[in-house]
N, C-alpha and C positions, 0 to 999 in steps of 0.2 A: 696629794695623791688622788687620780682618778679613779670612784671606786664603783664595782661595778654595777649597772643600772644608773650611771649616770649617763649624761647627754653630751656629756665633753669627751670630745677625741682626741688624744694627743698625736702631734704627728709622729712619731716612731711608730707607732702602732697604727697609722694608716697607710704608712708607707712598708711596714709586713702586709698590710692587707692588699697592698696595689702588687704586692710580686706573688702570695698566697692568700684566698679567701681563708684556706683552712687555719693555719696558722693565726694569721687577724682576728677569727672567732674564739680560736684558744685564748690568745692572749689579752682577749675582750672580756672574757668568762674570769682569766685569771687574778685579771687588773694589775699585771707585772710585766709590764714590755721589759725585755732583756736582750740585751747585745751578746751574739753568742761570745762563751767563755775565754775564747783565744783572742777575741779583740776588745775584752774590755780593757785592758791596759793602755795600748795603746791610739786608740780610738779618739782620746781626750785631748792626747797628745801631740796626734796627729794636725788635729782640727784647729789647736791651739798656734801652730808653726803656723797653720793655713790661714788662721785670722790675722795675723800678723802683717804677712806679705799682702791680703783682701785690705785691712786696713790701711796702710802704707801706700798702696797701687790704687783707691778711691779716695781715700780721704774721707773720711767716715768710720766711726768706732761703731764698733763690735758689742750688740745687746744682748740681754736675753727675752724672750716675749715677755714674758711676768714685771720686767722691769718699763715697760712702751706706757704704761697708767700712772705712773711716776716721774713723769719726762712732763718739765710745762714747757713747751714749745715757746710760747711768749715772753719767755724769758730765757731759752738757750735756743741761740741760734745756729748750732751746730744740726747736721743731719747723722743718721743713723744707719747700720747693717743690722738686719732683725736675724739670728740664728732659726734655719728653718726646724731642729731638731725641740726645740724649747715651744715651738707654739701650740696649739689645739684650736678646735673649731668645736660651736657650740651647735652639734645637729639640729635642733630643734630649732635653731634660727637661718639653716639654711633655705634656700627657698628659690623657685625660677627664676625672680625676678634681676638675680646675678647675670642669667646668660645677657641679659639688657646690655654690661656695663661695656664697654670700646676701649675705656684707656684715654690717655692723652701720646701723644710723641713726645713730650719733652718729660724726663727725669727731675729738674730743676724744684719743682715746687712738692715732689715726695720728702716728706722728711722719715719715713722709714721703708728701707729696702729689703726685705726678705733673700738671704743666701743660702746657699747647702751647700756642705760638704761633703764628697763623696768621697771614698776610702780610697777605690781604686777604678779602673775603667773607664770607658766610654760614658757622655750621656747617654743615658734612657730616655724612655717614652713617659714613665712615671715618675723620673727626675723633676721633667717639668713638670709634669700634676702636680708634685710635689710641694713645689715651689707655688705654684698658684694658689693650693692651701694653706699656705704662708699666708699668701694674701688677703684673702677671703680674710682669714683669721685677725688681719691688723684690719681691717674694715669694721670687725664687730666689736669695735673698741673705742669705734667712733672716730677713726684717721677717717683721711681720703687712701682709698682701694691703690697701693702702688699701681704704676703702668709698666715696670720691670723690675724684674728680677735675675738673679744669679744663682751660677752653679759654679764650685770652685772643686775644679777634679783630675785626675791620670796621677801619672808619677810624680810630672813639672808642676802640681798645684794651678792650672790653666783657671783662668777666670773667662766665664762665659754668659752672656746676658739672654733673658729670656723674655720673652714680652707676654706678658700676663693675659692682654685680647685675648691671645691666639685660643689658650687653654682655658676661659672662664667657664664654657656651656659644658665642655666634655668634664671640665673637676665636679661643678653643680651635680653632671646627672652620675657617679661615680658617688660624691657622698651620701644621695639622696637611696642609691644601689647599698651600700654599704649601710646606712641607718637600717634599713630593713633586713638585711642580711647578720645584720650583728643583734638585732634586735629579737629574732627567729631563733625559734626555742628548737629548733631544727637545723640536724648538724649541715653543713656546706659539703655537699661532693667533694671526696675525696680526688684528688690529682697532683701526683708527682710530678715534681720539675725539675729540671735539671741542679738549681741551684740549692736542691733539698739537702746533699753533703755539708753547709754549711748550716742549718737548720737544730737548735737543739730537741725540737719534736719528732727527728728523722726517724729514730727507733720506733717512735709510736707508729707515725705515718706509714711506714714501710713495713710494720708489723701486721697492721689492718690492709693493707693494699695483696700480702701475701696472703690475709685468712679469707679474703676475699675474692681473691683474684683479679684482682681489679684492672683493666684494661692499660691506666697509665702505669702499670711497669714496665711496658714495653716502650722505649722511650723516641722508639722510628715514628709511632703514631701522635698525630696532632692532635691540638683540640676541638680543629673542626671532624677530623677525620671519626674521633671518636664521638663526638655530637652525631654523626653519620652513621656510626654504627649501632650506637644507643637506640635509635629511630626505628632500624630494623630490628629491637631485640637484645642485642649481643651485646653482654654486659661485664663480661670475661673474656677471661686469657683461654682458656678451655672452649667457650664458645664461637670464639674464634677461629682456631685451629679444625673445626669439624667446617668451617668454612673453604679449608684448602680445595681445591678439585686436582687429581693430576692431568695436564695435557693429554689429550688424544694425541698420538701421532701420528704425523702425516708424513706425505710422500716423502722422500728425499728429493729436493728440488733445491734448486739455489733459490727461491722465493724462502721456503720453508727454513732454509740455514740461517737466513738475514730474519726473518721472522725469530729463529729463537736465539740470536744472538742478541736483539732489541730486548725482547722480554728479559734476557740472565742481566742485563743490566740495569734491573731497575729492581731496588726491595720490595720483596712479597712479605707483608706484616702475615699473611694466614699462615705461610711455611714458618716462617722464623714459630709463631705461638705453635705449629703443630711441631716442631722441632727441642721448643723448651717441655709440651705436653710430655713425649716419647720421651727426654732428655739422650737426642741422639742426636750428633751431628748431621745436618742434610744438606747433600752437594748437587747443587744443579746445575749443571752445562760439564765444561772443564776449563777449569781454571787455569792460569798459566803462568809461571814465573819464568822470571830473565834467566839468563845463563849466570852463574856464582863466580865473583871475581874474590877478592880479600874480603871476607866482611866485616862491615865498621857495623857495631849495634849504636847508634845513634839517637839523641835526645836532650833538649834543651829547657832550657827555663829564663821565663822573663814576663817581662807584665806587658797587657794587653794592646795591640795596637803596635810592637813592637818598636817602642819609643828606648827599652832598654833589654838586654838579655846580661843577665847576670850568674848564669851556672851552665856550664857545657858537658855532660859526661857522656865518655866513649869506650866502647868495651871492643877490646878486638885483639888476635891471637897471631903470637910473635912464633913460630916453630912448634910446638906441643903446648906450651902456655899462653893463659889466657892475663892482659895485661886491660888493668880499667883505670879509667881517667877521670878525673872531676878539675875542672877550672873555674873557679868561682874570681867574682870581680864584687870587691870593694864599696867603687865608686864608679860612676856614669864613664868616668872615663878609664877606668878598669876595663871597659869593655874590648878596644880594643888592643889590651895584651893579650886577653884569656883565646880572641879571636887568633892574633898571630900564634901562639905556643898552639892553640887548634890546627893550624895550617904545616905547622911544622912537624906535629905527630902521626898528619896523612902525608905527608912528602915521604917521611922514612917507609910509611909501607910497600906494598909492591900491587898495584894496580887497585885501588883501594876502592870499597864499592859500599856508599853508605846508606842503610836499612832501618828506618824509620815506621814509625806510625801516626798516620794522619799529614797535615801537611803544613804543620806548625814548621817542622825542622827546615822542609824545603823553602816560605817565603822567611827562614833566616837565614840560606847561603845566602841567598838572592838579593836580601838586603847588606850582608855584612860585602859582599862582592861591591855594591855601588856605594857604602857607608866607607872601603878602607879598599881603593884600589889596589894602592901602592905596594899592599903587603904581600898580596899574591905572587907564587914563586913562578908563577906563568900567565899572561892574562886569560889563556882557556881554561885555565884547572879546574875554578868552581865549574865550570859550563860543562866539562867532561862528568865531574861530581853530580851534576843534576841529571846529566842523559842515563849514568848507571846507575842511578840511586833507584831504591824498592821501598815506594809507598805501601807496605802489607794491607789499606786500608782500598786498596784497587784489588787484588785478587778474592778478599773476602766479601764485600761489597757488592751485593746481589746473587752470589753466586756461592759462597761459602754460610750457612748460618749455624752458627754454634746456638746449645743449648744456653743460650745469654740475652737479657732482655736488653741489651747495648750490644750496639759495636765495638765499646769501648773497649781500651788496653785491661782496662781494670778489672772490667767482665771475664773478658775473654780468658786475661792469662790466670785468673782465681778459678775458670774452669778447668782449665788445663794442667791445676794442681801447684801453679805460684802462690807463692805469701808475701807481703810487706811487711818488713818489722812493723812498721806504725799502721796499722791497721784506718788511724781517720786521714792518712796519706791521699790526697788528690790534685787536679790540676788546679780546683780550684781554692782550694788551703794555702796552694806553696804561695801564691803572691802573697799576702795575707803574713807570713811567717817572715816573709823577707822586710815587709814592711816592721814587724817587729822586730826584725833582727837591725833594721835599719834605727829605730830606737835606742834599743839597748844595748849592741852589739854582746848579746846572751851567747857563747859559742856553744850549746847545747842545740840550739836553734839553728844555728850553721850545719851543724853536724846531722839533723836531722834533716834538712833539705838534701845536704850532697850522700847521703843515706837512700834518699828516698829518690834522687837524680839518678844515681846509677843502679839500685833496684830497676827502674823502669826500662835503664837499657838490657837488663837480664829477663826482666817479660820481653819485651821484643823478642827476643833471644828463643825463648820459650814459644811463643808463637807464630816464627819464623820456620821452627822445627817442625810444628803441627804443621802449617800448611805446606812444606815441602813433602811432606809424607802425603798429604792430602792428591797433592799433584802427582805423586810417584812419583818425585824427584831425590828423597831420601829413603831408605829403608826403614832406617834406625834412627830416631830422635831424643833429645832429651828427653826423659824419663819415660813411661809406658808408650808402649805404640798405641796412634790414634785411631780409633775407628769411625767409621761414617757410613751414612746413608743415602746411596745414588737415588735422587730422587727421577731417574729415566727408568728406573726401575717400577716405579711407581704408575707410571702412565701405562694408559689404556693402549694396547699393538693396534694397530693400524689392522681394520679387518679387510682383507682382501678377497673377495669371491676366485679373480682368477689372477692368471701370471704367477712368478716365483714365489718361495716363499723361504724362509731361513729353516731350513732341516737342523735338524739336533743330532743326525746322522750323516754321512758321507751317502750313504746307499741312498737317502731320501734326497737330496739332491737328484741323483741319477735317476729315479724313477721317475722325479718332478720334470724334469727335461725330456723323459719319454712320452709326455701327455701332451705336447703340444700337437695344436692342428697341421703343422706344417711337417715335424717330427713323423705323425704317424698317419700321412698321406706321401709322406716319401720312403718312407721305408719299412713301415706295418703294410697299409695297403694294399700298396703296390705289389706287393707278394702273395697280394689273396685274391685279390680283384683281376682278370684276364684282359676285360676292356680297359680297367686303368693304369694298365702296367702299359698298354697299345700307347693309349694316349703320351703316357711319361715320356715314351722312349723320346718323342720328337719336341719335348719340353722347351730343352735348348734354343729350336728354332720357333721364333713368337712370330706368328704373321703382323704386319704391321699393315694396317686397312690407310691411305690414305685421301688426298685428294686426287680424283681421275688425270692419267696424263693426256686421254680426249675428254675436252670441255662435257656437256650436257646439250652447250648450243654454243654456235658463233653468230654474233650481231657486230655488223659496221655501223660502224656511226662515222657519217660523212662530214654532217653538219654543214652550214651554208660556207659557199664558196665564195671567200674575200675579191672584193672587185679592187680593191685600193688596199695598201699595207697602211697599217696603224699606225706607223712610224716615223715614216717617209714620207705618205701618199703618192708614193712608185704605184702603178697600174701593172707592172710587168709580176707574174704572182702563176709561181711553176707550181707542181704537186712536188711535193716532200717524200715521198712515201707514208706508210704507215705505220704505227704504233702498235702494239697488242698489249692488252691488260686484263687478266683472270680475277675473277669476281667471286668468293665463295658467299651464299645466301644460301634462304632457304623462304619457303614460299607457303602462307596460308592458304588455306583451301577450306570450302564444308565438310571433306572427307579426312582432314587430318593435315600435317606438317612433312614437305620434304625438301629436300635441299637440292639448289641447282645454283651449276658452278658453270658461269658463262665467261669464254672471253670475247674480249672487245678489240676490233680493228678500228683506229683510230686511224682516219687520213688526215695529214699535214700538210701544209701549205708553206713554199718559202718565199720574199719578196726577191726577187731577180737584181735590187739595186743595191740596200743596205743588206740582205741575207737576212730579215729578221722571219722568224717562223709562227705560225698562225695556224689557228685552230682549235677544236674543241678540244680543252684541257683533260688530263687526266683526273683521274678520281682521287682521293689524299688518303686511302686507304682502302686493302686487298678483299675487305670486308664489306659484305651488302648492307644496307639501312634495317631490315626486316634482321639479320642474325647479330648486329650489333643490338639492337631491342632485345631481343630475347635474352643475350648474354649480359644485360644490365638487368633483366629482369628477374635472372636466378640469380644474379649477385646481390639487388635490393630487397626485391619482394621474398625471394625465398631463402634468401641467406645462406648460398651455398659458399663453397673455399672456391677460390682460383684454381687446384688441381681439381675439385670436386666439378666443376664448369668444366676442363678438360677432358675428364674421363668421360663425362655423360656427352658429351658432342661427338667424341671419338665413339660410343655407345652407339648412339641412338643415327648420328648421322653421316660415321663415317669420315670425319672430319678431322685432322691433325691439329689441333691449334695447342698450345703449350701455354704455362701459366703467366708468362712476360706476357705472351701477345693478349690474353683477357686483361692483365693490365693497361694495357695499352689502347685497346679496346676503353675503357674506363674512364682513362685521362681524356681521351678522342670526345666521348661522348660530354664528359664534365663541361670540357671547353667550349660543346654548341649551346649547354643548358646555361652557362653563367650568366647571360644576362636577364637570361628568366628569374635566375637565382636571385640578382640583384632586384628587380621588379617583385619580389617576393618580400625580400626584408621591407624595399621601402613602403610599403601597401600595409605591413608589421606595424612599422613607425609611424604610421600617419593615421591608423585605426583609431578605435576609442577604447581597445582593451586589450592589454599584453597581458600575458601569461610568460613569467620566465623562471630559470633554475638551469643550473649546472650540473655537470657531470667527469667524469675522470675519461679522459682518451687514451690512446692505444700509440703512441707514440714513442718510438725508442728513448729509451733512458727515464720515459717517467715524468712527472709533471705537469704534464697538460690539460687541457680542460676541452670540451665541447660544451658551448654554450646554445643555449635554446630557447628561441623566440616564440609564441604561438599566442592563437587569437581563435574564435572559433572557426575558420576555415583556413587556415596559412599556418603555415609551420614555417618557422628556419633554423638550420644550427649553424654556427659560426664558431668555429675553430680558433683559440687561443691558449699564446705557450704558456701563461697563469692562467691565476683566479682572481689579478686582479679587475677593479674598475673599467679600464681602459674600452675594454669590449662596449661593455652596457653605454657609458656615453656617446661612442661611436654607433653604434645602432638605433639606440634611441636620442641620438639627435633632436630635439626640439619636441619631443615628442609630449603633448597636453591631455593625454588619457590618463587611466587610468591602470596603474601598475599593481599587477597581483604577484605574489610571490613567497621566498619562504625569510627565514630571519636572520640570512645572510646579511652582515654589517652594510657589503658592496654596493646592495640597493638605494641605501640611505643619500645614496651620489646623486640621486635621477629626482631633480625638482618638479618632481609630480604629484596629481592624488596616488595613495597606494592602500593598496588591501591589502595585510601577513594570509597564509593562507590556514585557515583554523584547522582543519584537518590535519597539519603536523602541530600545531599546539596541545589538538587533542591529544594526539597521539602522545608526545610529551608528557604530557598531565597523567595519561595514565599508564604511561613507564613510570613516572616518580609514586602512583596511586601503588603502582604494584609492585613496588620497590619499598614502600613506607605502606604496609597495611594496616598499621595500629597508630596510624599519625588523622587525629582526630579533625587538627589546622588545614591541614592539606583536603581531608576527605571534602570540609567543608567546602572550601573555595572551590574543587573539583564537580562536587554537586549542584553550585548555584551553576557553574558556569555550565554546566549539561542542560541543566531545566533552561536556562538562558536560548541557548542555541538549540535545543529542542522545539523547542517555541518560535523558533525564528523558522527553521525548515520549515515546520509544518503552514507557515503563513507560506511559503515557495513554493510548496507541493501544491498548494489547493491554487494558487492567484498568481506566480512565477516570479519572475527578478524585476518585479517593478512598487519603482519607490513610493509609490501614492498608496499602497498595500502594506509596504515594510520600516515607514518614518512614523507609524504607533508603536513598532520595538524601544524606539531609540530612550522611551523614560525608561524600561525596563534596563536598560543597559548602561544608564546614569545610574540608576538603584547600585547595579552591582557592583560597579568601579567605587561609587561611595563607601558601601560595604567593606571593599578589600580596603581601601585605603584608609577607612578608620579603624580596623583588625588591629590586633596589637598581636604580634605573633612570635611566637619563643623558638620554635625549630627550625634548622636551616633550609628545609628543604621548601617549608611554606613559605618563609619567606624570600625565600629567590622568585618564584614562583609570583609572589603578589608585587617583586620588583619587576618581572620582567612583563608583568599584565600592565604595569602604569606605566612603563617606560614606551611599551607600544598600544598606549590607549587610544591615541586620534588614529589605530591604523587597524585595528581589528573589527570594526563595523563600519569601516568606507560604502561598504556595498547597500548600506540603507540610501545613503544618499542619493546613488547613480542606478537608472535605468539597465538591465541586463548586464549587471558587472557579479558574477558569479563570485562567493564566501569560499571557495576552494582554488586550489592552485592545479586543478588534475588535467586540463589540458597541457599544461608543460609536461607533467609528471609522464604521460600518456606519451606524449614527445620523446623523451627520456629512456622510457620502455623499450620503445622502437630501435632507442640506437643501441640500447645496451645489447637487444639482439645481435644485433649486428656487430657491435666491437667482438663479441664472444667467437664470432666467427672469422675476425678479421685478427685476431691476437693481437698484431702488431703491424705496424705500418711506417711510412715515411708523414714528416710534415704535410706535402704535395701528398701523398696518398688520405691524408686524413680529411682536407679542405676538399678532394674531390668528391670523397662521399657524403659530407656534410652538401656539396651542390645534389646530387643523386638526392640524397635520402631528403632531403626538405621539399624535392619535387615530388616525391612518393609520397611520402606524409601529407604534403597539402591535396594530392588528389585524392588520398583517402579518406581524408577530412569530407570532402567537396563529394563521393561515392562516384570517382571517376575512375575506371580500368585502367591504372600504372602500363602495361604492352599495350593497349589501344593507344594509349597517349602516346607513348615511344613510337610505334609505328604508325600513328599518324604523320610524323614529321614536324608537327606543332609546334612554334616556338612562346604559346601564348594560352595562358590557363584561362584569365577571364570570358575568350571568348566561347566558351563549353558551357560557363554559371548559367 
């Protein structure tokens, strides 16, 4: 016997400690590993059938460890299977120099194998630890270290090999974790798991977790999540809960509806804890159930992996009576009768609609449909059976939280005032009971499974009723009516200064509708005011101001007269007559802006031989150069709407123009700037420093990007319908500068030097700083890296961006990368933090190396700024609407980089920036 304050571990007891720390230090303390009580029986028994078929299918007998120092090898030439349950490992002799070992590939020259048995399930992750420590352990015995091992497990007894390499380093630092953990006169954080029902400390655990409050009862939250929450403080189920905030509400908008559709579908750990605080039901959104056909209360039993189901029980109501079913199967191939006498007790019903929990019941139509075609009394039936069927684990499921630290059936319906006769009844028992039942054939044990099968479709039953009540879909449910807590109740109203508002009266309505500006200018006012009653009368008729039907002026343009046609070189060359073509503009002055609308007589020429026509062409649009500038200029520079352009033209100059033709106008003008556009990027591309970053566009339906080049005098944005790569390679073609940016993965594409831009790292750091205010790890690494980069500006400010000034930083920033990288760090937040600092070490001080390559990313940013304005104004747009403001606005941007007048440029005609530099 291993007694305690020894150095030898047996494996049973490090295999509780690989599923629970807590557990592992009890049973360390107690020096009594114990198989809980329901499977000592048959445990032995199991294992025994299983060595049998392991022996027979290797060829190799079956040891126990104790027996491996009484084996002369040199004299039996037989090989061996080492039982993983019988071995132990000598802590004190484990040691690093394990992670060394590789292994061989061939099996041949082990003469002992290490196996497990497992009861039931899947492998694990600690299965094969498990096994590894098998190994380990025939190693301190003085074998050679197996190179594989086995796990013999599921229902079929499956044999399966493990290769010992894989798992040497991570067992090593696991016992080396464990020797100090067991050896620590200090108890292990308490944390429930799932698999605590079969636990016989559960009472203790689950007693201290209650006086405590302990955060793992709530079993939605993980271990990192609560590693996250510990950081900031909250240590409780109660402190928790004061965590909730309710939503502000916002407008009613179809953004806002999709917005809180997104949110009800996801679990809120803070409501559910302020939910079990109150012990009141809280319902957020509304919930929704199907229409009610026959209901079948459904629920199955079978072991994991769905290799067999062996108990089917169905509860469902013939006329006034309620009629239950349990089909239990024998034998594997029991399975499919229980399945067809299943099929044939929904045939008799009348449109039969079956109501499960969780989604166990659905992949077994799903399978029993492809495992037993032939027995289906229609080939759509199951398919009908899955489209009406009610998952109750979809309508509760972010949106329903009962006072229950589970979703589970078992929570739930023991809140709702169900009982189990057997009280230690769970999902995870029942396999377990069938495997002894499959021993003994004990019909005590039968009867307590189909007991406890169709108990469970009577909680369904139970908790089908609650949420129908919940939904106002039933009045009356099984036993008390449910109450709840609308949590829209709870949210902060939408403050509104002006517009309607929800009266709690009829009459406040009516007065609300009397205060408007329009209300009591048409019908208060005008009753008291003499001059504005004058004015009203002729309301109806709106003068409509538009363009003059006499010009301002007429100008011919003759233009030279064709001595030969261009066609023919005919000399015979008659007059045509004339053309006329009206021109609305508007004309700078020292004294101010006004418009003049000229038309034009155009004289035409025709050839006398082929008829072809000659002359100076017409203009491609009704618009002068000088009021198409202008109307780019309130659309870029001052970011007015397309009606807001209308109204002020029709204002100020008397001009009709409508919000198509300022489009139009737009597209016009994009299409002269494009090649400017393009002369822009490539000058981008060819520089010695880009500055880039993305952004969300205004494109119908959503997912677009404008992407953004800049350098310090050039801007461009370039429109694309992701976020992926494709952009960036296409612009930065060949490009051997020097890319600054943020820590978008995409960049990583561009084989260039690159600078991250530290300005959003900082920022970063000190969202997690102020997120984590009592996290000592983090402060630190947050501190060096301030005094680091503090140190480096101030060399920028005094001497500026050059590297003969700022390559005496660069030991300083060897110091700190060494620092973080030999930190040994315990909380998750530091150390993400010192993963994501060494992951981008060659990319956060580029800028020592290179002359004028600025440590921030804020010319993009700045870029960025510019268009956000402008999307805000443009809401939404077409594809071709978006690439043409991206040509506009990158010519704007680059001349306000460069301090050139955006309408001097326009109205100079210009199709060329650098000749201005």
């Amino acid at each position: 016997m291993i007694t305690a304050g020894s150095s030898l571990l047996p494996a049973r007891l490090f295999a509780e400690y690989l599923q629970c720390n807590t557990k592992g230090q009890l049973l360390w303390r107690s020096a009594q590993p114990e198989i809980p009580h329901f499977t000592k029986f048959f445990y032995n028994k199991i294992k025994s059938g299983s060595a049998d078929r392991a022996e027979h299918s290797m060829g190799r007998r079956l040891i126990g460890f104790h027996k491996i120092a009484d084996i002369d090898l040199s004299r039996v030439e037989q090989r061996f299977l080492v039982d993983c349950d019988t071995a132990y490992v000598d802590l004190s002799r484990v040691h690093i120099s394990h992670q060394a070992w590789t292994g061989s590939k061939s099996t041949d020259g082990d003469p002992f194998l290490p196996i497990l048995f497992v009861v039931d399930g899947p492998i694990q992750k600690w299965h094969k630890i498990l096994v590894c420590f098998s190994a380990i352990a025939i190693s301190h015995l003085g074998q050679p270290m197996p190179s594989i091992g086995y796990v013999c497990h599921g229902y079929d007894r499956e044999i399966s090999a493990i290769r010992i390499s894989s798992f040497v380093t991570e067992t090593v630092h696991v016992l080396m974790e464990a020797q100090e953990t067991l050896s620590s006169k200090a108890d292990v954080p308490l944390n429930l798991k799932k698999h605590c029902s079969l636990c016989e400390y559960k009472v203790r655990c689950h007693g201290i977790a209650i006086e405590t409050d302990n955060l793992s009862l709530i079993g939605t939250i993980g271990e990192k999540e609560r590693r996250r929450l510990r950081e900031k403080g909250i240590n409780t189920v109660t402190q928790l809960s004061y965590g909730y905030r309710p939503r502000r509400k916002r407008r009613a908008t179809a953004i806002a509806r999709t917005e809180a559709a997104a949110i009800s579908s996801k679990n809120d750990n803070k409501l559910r804890a302020l939910a079990i605080k109150k012990q009141q039901i809280h319902v957020l959104g509304a919930p929704q159930v199907t229409q009610r056909r026959t209901p079948v209360y459904f629920d199955v039993e079978g072991f994991s992996g769905g290799h067999f189901y062996y108990l089917i029980g169905m509860r469902f109501k013939i006329g006034d009576a309620w009629n239950e079913c349990s089909l239990w199967a024998n034998t594997h191939q029991d399975e499919c009768r229980i399945w067809s006498e299943c099929l044939r007790q929904l045939v008799t019903l009348e449109n039969p609609q079956i109501i499960h929990f969780g989604s166990y019941e659905t992949n077994f139509l799903k399978r029993m449909k492809e495992r037993y075609p032939r027995l289906l009394p229609k080939p759509e039936f199951v398919d009908e059976l899955l489209s009406h069927s009610i998952n109750l684990l979809s309508p509760i499921f972010g949106t329903i939280y009962f006072p229950t630290f589970t979703n589970g059936l078992k929570d739930i319906a023991r809140y709702l005032g169900f009982r189990w006769t057997n009280a230690e009844a769970s999902g995870a028992v029942a396999p377990l009971w069938r495997l002894y039942w499959d021993l003994s054939f004990d019909e005590s044990i039968k009867s307590e499974l189909v007991r406890y099968n169709i108990e469970d479709c009577r909680a369904v039953e139970v908790v089908d009723s609650a949420v129908q009540q919940i939904c106002g879909v039933q009045a009356n449910g099984i036993g008390s009516s449910v109450s709840f807590v609308n949590v829209n109740t709870l949210e902060v109203p939408y403050q509104r200064t002006f517009g309607p508002f929800a009266g709690a009266l009829p009459d406040f309505n009516k007065i609300n509708d009397a205060a408007y500006w329009d209300y009591q200018r048409e019908k208060v006012f005008v009753r008291t005011i003499k001059q504005l009653r004058q004015k009203q009368s002729g309301a109806n008729r709106r003068v409509r101001i538009g363009i003059r039907r006499r010009p301002d002026k007429v100008t011919r343009v003759a233009g030279i007269i064709p001595t030969s046609c261009d066609r023919c070189t005919s000399t015979m060359i008659w007059k045509a007559g004339c053309q006329s073509q009206t021109i609305a503009d508007i004309v700078f002055s020292q004294k101010g802006i006004r418009r003049q609308i000229t038309r034009y007589a155009i004289q035409r020429y025709r050839c006398g031989a082929c008829r072809h026509e000659m002359g100076a062409p017409r203009q491609k649009t009704s618009y002068g150069a000088n009021l198409r500038a202008y109307v780019i200029y309130l659309l870029i520079e001052m970011r007015l709407s397309h009606s807001n352009i209308a109204e002020h033209l029709k204002s100020v100059f008397g001009l009709m123009i409508n919000s198509s033709t300022i489009n139009d106008i737009k597209s016009f003008m994009a299409s002269e700037y494009e090649p400017l556009y393009r002369d822009l990027l490539l000058s981008i591309s060819t520089g010695a420093v880009v500055h880039a970053d993305e952004t969300k566009g205004v494109v119908y339906g959503g997912g677009h990007y404008m992407w953004i080049f800049a350098n310090l005098t050039t801007v461009g944005y370039v429109y694309s319908p992701t976020r992926d790569a494709d952009v960036l390679r296409d612009v930065l073609h060949g490009f051997s500068g020097v890319l600054i940016s943020d820590f978008y993965a995409a960049y990583e594409s561009i084989e260039c030097p690159q600078q991250k831009c530290l300005i959003h790292l900082m920022r970063d750091i000190n969202e997690l700083v102020l997120k984590n205010p009592f996290n000592p790890e983090l402060g630190s690494i947050a501190n060096d890296f301030g005094v680091l980069l503090r140190g480096i500006v101030d060399s920028i400010d005094k001497w500026g961006l050059k590297t003969s000034h700022l390559r005496r930083h660069k030991r300083d920033t060897d110091k700190f990368f060494s620092k973080v990288e030999s930190s040994t760090l315990s909380s998750e937040a530091a150390s993400s933090l010192k993963k994501r600092m060494l992951k981008n070490r060659t990319k956060l001080f580029t800028f020592l190396d290179y002359d004028g390559v600025p440590w921030n990313n804020n010319n993009a940013e700045h870029a960025v700024r510019a268009f956000t304005r402008v999307r805000n104004c443009i809401a939404t747009s077409t594809v071709k609407g978006t690439k043409e403001y991206a040509i506009l606005l990158s010519i704007q941007q680059t001349l306000k980089y460069r301090n050139i007048e955006f309408l001097d440029f326009l109205r100079s005609g210009r199709k060329n920036i650098e000749s201005l530099a």
